[in-house]
Legacy VTK file of the C-alpha trace (Angstrom):
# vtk DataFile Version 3.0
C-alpha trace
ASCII
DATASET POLYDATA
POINTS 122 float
17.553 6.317 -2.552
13.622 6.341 -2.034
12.309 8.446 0.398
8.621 7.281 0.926
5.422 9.061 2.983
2.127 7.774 3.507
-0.989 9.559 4.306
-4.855 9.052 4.340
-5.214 6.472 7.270
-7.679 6.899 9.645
-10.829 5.559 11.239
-13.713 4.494 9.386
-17.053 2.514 9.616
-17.329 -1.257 8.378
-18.078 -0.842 5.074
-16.760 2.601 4.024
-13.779 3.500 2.162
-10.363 5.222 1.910
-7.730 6.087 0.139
-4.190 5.982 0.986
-1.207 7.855 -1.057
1.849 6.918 -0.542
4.525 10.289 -2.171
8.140 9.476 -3.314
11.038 11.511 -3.575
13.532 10.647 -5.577
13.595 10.731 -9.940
14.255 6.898 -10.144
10.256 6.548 -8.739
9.076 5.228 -12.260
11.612 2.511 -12.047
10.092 1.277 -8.887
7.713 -1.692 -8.228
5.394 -0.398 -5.937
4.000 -2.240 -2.683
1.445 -1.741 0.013
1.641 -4.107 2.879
0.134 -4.158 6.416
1.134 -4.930 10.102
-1.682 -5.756 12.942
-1.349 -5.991 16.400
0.763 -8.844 17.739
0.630 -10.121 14.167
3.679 -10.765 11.380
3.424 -7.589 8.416
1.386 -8.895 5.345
1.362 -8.332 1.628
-1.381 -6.425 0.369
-1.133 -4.928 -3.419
1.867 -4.442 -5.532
2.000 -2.570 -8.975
4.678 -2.283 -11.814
6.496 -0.062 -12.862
4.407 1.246 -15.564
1.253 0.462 -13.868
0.442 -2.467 -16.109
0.353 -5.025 -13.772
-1.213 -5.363 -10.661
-1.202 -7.842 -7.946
-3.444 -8.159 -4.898
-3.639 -10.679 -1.515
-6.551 -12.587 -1.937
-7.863 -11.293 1.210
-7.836 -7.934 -0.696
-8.914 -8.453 -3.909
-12.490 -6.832 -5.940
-12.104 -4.612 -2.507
-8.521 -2.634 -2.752
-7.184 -1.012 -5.821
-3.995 -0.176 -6.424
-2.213 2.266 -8.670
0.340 4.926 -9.242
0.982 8.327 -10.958
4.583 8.638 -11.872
4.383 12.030 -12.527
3.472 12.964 -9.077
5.858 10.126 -7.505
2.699 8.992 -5.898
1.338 5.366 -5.450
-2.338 4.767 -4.061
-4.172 2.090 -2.623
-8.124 2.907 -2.376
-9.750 0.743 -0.024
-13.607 -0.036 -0.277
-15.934 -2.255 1.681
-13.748 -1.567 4.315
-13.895 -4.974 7.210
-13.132 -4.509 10.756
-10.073 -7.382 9.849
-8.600 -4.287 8.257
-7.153 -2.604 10.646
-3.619 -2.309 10.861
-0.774 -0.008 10.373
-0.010 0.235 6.371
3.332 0.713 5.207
4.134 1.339 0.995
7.807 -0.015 -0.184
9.588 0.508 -3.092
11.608 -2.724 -4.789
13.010 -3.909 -7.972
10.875 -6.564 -8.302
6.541 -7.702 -7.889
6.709 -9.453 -4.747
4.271 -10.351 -2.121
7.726 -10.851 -0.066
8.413 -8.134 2.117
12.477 -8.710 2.140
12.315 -8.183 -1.812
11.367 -4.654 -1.171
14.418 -2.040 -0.372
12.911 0.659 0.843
9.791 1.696 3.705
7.842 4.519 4.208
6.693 4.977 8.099
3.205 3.409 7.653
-0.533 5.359 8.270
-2.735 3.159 10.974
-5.982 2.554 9.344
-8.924 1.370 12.072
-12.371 -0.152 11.535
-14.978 -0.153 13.428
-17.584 -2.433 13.479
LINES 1 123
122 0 1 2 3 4 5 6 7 8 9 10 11 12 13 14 15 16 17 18 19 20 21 22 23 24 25 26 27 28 29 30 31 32 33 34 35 36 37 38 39 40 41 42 43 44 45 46 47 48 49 50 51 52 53 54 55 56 57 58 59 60 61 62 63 64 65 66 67 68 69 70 71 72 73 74 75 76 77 78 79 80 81 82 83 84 85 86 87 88 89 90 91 92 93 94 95 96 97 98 99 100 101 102 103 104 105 106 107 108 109 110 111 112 113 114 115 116 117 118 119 120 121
């Protein structure tokens, strides 16, 4: 079993930044792929970033990518997901995961933190 909390949401200018951390409990963390998707009003939950186990591979929605970076400290059980040029399009509640596998499919992930809303404003 994971156990997984997010933090650093907020709200935040067009064009600024933030970082979210997502902590694990649990040893097994450094086994874990690692995922960040988001849910918007009225909308279906979207992928976002993913990272390996070891950190050596990352993977990133194309609405995301050269803006979000993702990565992970295993010896603080802690994933991350720094978000720059922040767009108003951002907003949304943002939920990390924990799964066996890279996926940018959210049923391939077993377990769900309770997600950090994250608002733009234009």
């Amino acid at each position: 079993q994971v156990q997984l909390v997010e933090s650093g949401g907020g709200l935040v200018q067009a064009g600024g930044s933030l970082r979210l951390s997502c902590a694990a409990s649990g040893r097994t963390f450094n086994s874990y792929t690692m995922g960040w998707f988001r849910q918007a009003p009225g909308k279906e939950r979207e992928f976002v970033a993913a990272i390996s186990w070891s950190g050596g591979s990352t993977y990133y929605a194309d609405s995301v990518k050269g803006r979000f970076t993702i990565s992970r400290d295993n010896a603080k059980n802690t994933v991350y997901l720094q978000m720059n040029s922040l767009k108003p399009e951002d907003t949304a509640v943002y939920y990390c995961a924990a799964g066996d596998l890279a996926s940018d499919y959210d049923q391939q992930y077993d377990f769900w933190g309770q997600g950090t809303q994250v608002t733009v404003s234009s």
